[in-house]
VOSE-130505 format. One record per residue (C-alpha): residue number from 1; residue in three letters; y, z, x. Coordinates in Angstrom, 1 decimal, always signed. Layout:
residues N
+-----+--------+--------+--------+--------+
| num | residu |     py |     pz |     px |
+-----+--------+--------+--------+--------+
| NUM |    Ala |      Y |      Z |      X |
...
+-----+--------+--------+--------+--------+
***
This chain:
residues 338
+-----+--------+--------+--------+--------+
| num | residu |     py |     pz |     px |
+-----+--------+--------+--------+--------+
|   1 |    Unk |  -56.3 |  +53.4 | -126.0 |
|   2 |    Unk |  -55.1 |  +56.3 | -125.1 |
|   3 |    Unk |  -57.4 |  +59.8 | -123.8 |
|   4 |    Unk |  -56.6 |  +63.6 | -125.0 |
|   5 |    Unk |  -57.5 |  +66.4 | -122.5 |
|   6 |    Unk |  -56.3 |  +69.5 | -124.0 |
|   7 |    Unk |  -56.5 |  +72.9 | -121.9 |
|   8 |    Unk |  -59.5 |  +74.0 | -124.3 |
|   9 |    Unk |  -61.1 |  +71.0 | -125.9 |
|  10 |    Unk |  -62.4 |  +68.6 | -123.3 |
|  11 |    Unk |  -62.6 |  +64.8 | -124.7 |
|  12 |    Unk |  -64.9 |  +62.9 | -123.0 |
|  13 |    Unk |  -63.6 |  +58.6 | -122.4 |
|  14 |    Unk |  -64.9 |  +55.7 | -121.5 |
|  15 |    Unk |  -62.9 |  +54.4 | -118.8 |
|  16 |    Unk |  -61.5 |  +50.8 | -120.2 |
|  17 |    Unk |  -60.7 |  +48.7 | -116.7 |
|  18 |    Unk |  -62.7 |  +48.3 | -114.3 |
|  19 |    Unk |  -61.7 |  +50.2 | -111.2 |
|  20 |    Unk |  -60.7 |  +47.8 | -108.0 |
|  21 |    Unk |  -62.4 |  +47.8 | -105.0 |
|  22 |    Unk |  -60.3 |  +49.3 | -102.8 |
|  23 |    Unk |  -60.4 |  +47.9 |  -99.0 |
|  24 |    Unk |  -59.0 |  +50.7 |  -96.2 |
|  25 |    Unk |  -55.7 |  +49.5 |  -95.0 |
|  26 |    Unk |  -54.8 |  +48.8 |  -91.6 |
|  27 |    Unk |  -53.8 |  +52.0 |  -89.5 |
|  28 |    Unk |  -50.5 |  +50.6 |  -88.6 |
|  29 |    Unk |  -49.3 |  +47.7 |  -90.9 |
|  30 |    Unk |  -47.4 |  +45.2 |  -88.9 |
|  31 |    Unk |  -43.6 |  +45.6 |  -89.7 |
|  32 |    Unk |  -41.1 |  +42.3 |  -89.5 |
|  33 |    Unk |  -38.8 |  +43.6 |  -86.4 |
|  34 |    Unk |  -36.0 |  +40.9 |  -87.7 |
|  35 |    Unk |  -35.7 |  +42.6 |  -90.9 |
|  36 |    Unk |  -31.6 |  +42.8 |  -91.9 |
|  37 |    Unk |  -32.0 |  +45.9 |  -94.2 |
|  38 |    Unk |  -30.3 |  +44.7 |  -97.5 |
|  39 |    Unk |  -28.4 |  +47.6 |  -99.6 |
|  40 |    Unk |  -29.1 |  +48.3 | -103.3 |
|  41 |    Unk |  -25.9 |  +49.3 | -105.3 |
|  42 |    Unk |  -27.1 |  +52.1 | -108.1 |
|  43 |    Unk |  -24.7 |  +53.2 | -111.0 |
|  44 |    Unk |  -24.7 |  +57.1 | -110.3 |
|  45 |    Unk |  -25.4 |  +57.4 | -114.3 |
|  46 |    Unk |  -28.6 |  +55.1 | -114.1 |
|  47 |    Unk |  -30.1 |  +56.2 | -110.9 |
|  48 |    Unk |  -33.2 |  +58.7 | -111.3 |
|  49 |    Unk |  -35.1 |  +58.7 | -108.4 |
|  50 |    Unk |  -36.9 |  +57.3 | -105.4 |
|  51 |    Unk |  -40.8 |  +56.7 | -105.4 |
|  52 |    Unk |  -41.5 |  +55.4 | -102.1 |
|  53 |    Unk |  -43.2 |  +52.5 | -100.8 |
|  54 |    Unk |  -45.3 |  +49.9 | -102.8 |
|  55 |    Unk |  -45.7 |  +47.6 |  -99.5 |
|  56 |    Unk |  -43.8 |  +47.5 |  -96.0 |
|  57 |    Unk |  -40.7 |  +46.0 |  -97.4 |
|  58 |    Unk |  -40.9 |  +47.0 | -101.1 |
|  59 |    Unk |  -39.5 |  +49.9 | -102.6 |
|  60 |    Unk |  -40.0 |  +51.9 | -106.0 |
|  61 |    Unk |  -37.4 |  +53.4 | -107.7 |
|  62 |    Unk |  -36.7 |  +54.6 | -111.5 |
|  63 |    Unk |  -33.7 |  +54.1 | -113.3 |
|  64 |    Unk |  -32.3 |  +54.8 | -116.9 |
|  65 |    Unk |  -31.0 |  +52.2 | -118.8 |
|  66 |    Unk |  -30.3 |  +51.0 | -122.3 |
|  67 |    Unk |  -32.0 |  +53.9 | -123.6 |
|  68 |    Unk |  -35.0 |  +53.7 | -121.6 |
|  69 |    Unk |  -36.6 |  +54.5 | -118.3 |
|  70 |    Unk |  -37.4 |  +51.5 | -115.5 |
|  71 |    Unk |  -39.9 |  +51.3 | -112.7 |
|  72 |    Unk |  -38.5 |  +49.1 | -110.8 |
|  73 |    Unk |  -38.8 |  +47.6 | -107.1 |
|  74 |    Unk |  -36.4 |  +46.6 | -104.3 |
|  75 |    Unk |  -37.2 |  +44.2 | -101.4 |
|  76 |    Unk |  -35.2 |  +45.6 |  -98.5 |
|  77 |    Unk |  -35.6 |  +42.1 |  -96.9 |
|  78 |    Unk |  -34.2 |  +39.9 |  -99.9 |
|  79 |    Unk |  -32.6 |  +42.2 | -101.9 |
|  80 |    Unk |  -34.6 |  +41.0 | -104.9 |
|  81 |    Unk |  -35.0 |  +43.6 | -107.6 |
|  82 |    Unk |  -38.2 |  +43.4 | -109.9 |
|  83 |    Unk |  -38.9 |  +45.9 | -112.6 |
|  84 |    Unk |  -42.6 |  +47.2 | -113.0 |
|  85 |    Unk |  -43.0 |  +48.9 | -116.0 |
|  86 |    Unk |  -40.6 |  +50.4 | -119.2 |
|  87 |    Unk |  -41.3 |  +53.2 | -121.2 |
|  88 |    Unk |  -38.8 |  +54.8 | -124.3 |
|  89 |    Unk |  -40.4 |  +58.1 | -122.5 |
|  90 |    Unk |  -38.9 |  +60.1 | -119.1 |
|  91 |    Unk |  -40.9 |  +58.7 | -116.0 |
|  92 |    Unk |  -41.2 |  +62.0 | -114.4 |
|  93 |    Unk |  -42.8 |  +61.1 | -111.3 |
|  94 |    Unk |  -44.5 |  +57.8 | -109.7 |
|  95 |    Unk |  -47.7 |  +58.2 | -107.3 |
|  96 |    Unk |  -48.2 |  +55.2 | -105.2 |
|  97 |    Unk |  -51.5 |  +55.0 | -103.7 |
|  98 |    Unk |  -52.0 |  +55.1 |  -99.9 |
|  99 |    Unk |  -54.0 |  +51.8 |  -99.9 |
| 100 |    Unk |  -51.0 |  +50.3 | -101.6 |
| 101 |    Unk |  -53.6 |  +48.8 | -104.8 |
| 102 |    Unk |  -52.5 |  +51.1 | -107.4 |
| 103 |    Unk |  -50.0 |  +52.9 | -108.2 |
| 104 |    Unk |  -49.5 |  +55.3 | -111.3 |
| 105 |    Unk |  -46.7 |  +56.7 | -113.2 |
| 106 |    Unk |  -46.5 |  +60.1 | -115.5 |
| 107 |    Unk |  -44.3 |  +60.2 | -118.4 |
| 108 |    Unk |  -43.8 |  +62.8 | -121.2 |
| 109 |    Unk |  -42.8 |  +62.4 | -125.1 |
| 110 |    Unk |  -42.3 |  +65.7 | -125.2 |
| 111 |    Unk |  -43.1 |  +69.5 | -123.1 |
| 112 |    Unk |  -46.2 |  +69.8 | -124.1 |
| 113 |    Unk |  -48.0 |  +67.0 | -122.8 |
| 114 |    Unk |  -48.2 |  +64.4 | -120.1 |
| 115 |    Unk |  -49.2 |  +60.8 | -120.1 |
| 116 |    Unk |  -50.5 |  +58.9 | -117.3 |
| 117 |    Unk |  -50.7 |  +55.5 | -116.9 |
| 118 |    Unk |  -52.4 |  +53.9 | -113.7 |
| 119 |    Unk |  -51.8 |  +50.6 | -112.6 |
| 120 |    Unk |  -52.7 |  +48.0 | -110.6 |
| 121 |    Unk |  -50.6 |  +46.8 | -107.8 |
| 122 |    Unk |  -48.8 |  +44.0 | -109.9 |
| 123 |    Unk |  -48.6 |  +46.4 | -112.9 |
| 124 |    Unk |  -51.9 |  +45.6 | -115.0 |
| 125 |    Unk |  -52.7 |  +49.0 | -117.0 |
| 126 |    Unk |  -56.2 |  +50.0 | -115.8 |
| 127 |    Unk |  -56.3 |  +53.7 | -118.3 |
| 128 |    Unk |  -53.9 |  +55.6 | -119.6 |
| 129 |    Unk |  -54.2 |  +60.0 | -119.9 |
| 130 |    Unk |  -52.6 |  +62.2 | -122.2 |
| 131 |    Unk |  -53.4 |  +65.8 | -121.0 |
| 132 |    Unk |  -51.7 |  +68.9 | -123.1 |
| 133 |    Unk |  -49.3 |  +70.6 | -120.6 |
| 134 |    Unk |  -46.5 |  +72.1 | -119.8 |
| 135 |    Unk |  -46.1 |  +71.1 | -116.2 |
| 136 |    Unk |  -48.9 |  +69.0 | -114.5 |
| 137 |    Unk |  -50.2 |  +68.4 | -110.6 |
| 138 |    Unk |  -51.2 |  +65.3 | -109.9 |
| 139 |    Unk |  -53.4 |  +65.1 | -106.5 |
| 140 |    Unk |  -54.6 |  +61.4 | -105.7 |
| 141 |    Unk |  -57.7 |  +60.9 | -103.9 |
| 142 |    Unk |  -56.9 |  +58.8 | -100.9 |
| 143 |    Unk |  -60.1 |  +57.5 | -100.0 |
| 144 |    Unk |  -60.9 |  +56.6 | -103.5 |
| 145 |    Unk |  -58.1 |  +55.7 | -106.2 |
| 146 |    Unk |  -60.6 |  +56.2 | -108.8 |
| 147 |    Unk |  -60.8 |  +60.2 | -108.4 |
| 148 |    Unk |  -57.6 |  +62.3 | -109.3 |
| 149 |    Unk |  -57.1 |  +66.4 | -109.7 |
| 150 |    Unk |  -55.2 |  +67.3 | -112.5 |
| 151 |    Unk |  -53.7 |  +70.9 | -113.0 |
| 152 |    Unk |  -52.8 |  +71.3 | -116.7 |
| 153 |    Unk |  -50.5 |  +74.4 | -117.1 |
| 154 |    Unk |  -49.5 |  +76.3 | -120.1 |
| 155 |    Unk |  -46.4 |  +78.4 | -120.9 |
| 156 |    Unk |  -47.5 |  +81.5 | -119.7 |
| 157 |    Unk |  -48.2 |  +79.3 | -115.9 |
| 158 |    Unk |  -52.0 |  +79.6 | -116.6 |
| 159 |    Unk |  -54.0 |  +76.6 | -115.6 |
| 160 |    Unk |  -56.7 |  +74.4 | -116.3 |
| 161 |    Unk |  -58.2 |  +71.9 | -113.6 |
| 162 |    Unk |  -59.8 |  +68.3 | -113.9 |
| 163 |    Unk |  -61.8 |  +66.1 | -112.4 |
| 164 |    Unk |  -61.3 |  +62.6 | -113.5 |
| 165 |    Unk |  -63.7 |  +60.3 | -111.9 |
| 166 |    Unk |  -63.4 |  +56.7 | -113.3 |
| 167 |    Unk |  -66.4 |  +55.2 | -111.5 |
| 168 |    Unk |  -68.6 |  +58.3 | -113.7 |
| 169 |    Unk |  -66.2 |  +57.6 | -116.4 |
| 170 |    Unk |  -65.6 |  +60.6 | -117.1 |
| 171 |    Unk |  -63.3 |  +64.0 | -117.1 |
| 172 |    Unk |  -64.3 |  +67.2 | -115.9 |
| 173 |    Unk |  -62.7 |  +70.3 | -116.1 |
| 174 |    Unk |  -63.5 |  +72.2 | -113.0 |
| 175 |    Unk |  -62.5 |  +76.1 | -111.3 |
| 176 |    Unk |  -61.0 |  +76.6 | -108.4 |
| 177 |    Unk |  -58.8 |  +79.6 | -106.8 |
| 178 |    Unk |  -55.8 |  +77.4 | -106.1 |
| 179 |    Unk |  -54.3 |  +75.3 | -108.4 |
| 180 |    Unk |  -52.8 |  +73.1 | -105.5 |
| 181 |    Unk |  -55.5 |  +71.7 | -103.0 |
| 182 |    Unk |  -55.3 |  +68.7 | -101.0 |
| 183 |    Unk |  -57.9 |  +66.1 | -101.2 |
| 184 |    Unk |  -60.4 |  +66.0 |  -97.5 |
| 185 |    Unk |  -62.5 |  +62.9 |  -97.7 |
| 186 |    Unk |  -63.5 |  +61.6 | -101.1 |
| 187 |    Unk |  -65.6 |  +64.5 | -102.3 |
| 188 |    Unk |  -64.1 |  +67.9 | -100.5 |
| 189 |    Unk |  -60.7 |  +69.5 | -101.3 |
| 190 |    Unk |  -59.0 |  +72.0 |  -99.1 |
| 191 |    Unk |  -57.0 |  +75.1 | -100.0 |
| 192 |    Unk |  -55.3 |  +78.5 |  -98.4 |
| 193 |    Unk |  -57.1 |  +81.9 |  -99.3 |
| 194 |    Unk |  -55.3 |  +84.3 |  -98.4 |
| 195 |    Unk |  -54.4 |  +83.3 |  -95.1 |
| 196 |    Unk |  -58.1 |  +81.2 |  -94.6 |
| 197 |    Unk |  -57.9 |  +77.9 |  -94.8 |
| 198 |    Unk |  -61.1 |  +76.8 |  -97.0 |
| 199 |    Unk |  -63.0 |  +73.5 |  -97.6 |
| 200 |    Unk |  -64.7 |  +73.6 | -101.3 |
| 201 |    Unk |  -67.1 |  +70.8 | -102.0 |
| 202 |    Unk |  -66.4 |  +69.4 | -105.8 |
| 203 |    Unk |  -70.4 |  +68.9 | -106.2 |
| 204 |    Unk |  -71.8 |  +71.3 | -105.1 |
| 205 |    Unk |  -69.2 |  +74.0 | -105.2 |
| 206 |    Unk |  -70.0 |  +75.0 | -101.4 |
| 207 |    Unk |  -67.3 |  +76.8 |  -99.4 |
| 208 |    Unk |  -66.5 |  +76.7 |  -95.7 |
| 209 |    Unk |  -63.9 |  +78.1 |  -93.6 |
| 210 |    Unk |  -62.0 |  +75.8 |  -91.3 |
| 211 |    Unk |  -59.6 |  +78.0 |  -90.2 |
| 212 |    Unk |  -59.1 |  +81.8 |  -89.9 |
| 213 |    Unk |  -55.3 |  +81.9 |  -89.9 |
| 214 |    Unk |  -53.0 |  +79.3 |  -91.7 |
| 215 |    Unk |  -49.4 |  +79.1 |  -93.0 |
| 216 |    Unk |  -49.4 |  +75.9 |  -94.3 |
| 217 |    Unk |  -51.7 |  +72.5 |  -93.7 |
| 218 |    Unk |  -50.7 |  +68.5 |  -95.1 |
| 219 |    Unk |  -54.6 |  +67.3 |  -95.8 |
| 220 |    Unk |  -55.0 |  +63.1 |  -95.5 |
| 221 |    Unk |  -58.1 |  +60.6 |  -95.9 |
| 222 |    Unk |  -60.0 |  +62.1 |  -93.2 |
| 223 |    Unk |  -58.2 |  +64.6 |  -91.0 |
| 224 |    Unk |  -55.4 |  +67.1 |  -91.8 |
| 225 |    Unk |  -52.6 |  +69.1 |  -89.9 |
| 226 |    Unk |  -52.5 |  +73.0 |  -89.3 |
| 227 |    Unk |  -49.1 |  +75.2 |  -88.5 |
| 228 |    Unk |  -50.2 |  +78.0 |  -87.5 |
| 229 |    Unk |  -48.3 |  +81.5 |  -86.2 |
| 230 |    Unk |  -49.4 |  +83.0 |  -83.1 |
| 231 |    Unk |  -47.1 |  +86.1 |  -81.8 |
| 232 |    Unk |  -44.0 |  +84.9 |  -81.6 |
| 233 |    Unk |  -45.2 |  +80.8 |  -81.3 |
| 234 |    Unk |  -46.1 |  +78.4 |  -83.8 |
| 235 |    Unk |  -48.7 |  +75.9 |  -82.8 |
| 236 |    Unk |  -50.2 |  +72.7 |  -84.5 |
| 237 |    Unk |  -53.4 |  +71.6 |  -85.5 |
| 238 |    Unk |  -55.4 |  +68.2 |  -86.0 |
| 239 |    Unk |  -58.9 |  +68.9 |  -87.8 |
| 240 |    Unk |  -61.3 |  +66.3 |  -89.0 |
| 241 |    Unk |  -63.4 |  +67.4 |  -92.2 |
| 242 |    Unk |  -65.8 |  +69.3 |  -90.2 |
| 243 |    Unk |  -63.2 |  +71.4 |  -89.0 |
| 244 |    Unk |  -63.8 |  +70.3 |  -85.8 |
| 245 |    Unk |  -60.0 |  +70.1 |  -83.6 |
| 246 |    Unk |  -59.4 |  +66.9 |  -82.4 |
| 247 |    Unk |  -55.9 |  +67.9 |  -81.0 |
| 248 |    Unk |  -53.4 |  +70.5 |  -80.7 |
| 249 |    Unk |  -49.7 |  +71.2 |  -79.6 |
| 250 |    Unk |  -47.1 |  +74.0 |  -79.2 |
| 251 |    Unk |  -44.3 |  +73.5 |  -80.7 |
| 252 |    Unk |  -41.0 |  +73.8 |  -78.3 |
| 253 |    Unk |  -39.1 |  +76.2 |  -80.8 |
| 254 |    Unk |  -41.0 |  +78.5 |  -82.9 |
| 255 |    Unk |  -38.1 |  +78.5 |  -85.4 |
| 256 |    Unk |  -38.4 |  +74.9 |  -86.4 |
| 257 |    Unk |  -41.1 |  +74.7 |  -88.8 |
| 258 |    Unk |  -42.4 |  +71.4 |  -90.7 |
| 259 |    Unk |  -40.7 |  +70.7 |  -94.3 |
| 260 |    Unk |  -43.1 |  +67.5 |  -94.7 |
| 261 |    Unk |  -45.0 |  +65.4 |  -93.0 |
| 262 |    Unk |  -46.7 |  +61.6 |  -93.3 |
| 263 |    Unk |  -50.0 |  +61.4 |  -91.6 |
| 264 |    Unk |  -50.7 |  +57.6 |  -91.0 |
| 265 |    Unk |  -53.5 |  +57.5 |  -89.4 |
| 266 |    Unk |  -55.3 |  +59.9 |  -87.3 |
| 267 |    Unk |  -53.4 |  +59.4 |  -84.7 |
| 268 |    Unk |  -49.9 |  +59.1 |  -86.0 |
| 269 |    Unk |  -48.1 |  +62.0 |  -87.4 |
| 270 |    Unk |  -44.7 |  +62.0 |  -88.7 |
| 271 |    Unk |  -42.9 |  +65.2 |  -89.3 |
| 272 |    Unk |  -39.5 |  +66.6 |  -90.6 |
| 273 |    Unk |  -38.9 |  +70.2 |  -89.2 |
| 274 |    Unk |  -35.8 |  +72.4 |  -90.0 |
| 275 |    Unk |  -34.7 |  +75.8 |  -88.0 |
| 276 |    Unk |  -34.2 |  +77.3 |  -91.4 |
| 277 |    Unk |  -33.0 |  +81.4 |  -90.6 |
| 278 |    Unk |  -30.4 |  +79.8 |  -88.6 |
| 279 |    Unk |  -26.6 |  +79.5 |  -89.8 |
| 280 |    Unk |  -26.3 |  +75.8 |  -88.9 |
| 281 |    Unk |  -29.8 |  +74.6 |  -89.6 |
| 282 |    Unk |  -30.7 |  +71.8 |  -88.1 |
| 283 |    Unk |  -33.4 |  +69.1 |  -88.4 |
| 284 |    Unk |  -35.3 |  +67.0 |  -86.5 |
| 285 |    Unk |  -37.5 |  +63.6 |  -87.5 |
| 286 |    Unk |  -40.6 |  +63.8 |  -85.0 |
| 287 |    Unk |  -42.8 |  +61.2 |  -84.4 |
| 288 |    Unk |  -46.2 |  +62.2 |  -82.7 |
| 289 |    Unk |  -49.2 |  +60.1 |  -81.5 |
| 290 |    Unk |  -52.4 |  +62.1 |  -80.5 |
| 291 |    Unk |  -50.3 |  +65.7 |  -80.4 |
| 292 |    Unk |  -47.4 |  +63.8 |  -77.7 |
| 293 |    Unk |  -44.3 |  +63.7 |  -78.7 |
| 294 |    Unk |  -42.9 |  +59.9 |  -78.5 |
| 295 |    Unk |  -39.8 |  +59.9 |  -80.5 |
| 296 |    Unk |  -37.8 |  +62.8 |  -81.6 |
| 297 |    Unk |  -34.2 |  +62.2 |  -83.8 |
| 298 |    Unk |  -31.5 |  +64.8 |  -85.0 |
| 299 |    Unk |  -31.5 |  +64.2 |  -88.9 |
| 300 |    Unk |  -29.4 |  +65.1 |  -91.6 |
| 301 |    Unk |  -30.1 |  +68.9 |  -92.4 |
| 302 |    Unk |  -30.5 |  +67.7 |  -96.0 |
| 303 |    Unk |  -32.7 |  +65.2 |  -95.7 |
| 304 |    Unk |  -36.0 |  +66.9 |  -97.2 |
| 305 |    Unk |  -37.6 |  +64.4 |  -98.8 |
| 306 |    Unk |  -40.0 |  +61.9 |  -96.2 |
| 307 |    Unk |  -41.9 |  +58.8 |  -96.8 |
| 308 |    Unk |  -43.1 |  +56.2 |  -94.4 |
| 309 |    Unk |  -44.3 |  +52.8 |  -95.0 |
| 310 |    Unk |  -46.4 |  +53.1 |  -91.3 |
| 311 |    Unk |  -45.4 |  +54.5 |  -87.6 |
| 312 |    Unk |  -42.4 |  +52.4 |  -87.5 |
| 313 |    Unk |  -40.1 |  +52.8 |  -90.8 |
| 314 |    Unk |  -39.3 |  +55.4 |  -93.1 |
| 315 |    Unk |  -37.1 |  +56.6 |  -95.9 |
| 316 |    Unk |  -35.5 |  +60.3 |  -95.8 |
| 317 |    Unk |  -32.9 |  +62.2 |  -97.4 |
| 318 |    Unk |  -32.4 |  +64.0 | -100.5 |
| 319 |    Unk |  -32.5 |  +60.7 | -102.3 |
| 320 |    Unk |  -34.6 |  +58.7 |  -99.9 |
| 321 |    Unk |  -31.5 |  +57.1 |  -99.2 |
| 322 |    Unk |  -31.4 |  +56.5 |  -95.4 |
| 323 |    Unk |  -34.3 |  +54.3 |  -93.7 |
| 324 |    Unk |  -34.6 |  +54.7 |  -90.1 |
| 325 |    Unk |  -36.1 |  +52.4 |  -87.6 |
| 326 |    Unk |  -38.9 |  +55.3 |  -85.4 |
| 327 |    Unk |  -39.0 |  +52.8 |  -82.5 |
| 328 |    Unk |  -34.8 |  +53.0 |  -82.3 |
| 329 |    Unk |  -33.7 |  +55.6 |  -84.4 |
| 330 |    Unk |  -31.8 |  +53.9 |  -86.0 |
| 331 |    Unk |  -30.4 |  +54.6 |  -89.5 |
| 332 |    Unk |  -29.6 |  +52.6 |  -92.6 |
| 333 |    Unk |  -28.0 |  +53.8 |  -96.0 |
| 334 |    Unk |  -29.9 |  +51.5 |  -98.2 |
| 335 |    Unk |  -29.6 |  +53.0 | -101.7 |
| 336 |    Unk |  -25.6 |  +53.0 | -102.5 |
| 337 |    Unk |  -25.1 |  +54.9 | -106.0 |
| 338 |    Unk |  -21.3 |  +54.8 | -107.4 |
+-----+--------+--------+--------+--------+
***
């Protein structure tokens, strides 16, 4: 049975699955060397887009067909194909969960509402969301799949926040000063003010300054990456959720500055940087283990988009198209659309 949240009548649920228990997974997942990376053929018409990795050889990706839109998966070992889930309704975007036990997808009927449906990692429905919006922010707990923050906004681009908390079973709606923070452990969220980077605690609505000076962080489980500007050098960042720095680095060029990044572990960082005032841009897929460089690969200018299934592989690419090997470098167009 479907939930309600509207931006100004909260409806409080019962939460109808019971929530898994969610085991951490392994820091780096073992990876089959021997793997032959099959190709998927796409029709151009049917393709949608890329969600990322359900395991280390399984891919999610949504396509449109027969009227309707498909979740569906691609082994890049097999090349089986599996489909997920199928809704009459646009899949607008699919969160898998780090611990790779859940997954969820949002759909909408029409612009003035989203649904989302959460899953279990072989597609049993645990609770399904409608909240009234025009666009909504999903941001996944990644300690605990049970705990999401939802940022409902309306036409005019104000916003209403939620806490939904399934092992409480209940929703929450909930103020903060930025409608986009990351998740820091399973109970603090951490957001830019001004140019402070801040750590808010959801109970007890406590605020603490990490940093003084931030242009941009990527938050994970336990730990999260600063970029910060210093004269004319930029300079990087590991913190843990005290705030305490556990390592830092310079970067060699100032000009290249991270586009996205894949924390794995607290140890292995994976970041796409682009030299973006320059004429010829160019971009680079850096692999870093305790703030030393190991690997470092000239990409694709375009390829924006980064997702890793652990320190070894990874998609990239505008599409997610290409995979590349870290330990090699080497590169692999997997998704073919015609």
């Amino acid at each position: 049975m479907k939930r309600i949240i509207s931006l100004t009548v909260l409806v409080s649920f019962l939460l109808g699955c019971q929530q898994l228990e969610v085991k951490e997974p392994e820091s780096t997942p073992p990876v089959d060397e021997e793997v032959v990376i099959q190709k998927l053929n796409v029709s151009e018409e049917e393709f949608r887009f890329v969600a990322g990795w359900l395991d280390d050889q399984t891919i999610g990706f949504v396509v449109h067909q027969d009227g309707e839109d498909h979740l569906q998966t691609f082994n890049i070992k097999t090349g089986e194909t599996e489909t997920l889930y199928t809704d009459t309704a646009i899949i607008s975007e699919v969160l898998i969960h780090p611990s790779k036990q859940q997954f969820l997808v949002k759909t909408a009927d029409d612009s003035t509402e989203a649904n989302i449906i959460m899953f279990t990692s072989d597609a049993q429905v645990l609770d399904e969301l409608v909240v009234e919006s025009t666009e909504l922010e999903i941001n996944w707990n990644p300690v605990d799949p049970s705990k999401l923050l939802l940022s409902a906004f309306a036409d005019d681009w104000s916003y209403q926040m939620y806490f939904y908390d399934g092992k409480e079973q209940a929703v929450t709606p909930i103020t903060l000063t930025d409608p986009f923070p990351q998740w820091l452990g399973e109970e603090d969220v951490v957001y830019i003010e001004d140019t402070a980077l801040v750590k808010e605690s959801l109970e007890t609505n406590e605020k603490i300054i990490l940093a003084r000076e931030a242009n941009q962080f990527h938050a994970a489980s336990t730990h999260l990456l600063l970029e910060v500007f210093e004269d004319e050098t930029t300079y990087y960042k590991v913190l843990d959720v005290q705030g305490e720095e556990k390592f830092s680095w310079l970067s060699e060029d100032p000009t290249q500055l991270a586009i996205n990044v894949e924390m794995m572990n607290n140890n292995n960082i994976i970041m796409l940087t682009m030299n973006q005032s320059s004429a010829t841009p160019t971009a680079f897929l850096r692999h870093l283990k305790n703030g030393e460089e190991v690997h470092q690969y000239e990409v694709n200018m375009d390829a924006g988009l980064l997702s890793c299934a652990s320190a070894k592989r990874c998609l990239m690419g505008k599409r997610l198209e290409t995979l590349i090997e870290l330990e090699t470098g080497e590169m692999v167009e997997w998704l073919i659309s015609e």
